[in-house]
C-alpha positions, -999 to 999 in steps of 0.1 A, spaced: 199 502 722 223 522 749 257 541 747 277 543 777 299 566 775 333 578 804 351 609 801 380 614 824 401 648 829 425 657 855 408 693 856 400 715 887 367 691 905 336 697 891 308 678 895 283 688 863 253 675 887 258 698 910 261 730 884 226 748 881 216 747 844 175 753 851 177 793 840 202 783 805 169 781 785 156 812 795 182 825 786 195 811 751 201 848 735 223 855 757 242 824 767 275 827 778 307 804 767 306 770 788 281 748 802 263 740 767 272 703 769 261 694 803 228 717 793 223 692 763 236 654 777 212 655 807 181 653 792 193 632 768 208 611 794 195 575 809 219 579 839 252 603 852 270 594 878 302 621 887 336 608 909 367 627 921 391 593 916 430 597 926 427 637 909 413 622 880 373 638 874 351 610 855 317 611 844 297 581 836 269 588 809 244 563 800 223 573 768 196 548 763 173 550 734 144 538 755 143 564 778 150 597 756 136 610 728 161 607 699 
């Protein structure tokens, strides 16, 4: 009843819990390019855990059908 997914990068640092997402739905007309995918796997998300490994960025995402809405 869970999907755990890992995506790894070795991209600039950036931890998506720290980016600021609260205004994106007040703003869907005029939404600029990036950010949609953290805007739409947190509230779908069980857990998200972020880590800066070795240069390597990795996000942990935990999607669990008991505790969303899908």
């Amino acid at each position: 009843d869970a999907v755990q997914l890992r995506m790894e990068d070795r991209g600039e640092p950036f931890n998506l819990l720290e980016f600021d997402d609260s205004q994106r739905i007040q703003n869907v007309m005029n939404l600029e390019e990036g950010g949609e995918g953290i805007f739409l796997i947190k509230p779908l998300s069980s857990r998200v855990e972020y880590a800066h490994v070795n240069g390597w960025n990795r996000v942990d995402i935990l999607i669990d059908k008991k505790n969303t809405q899908i």
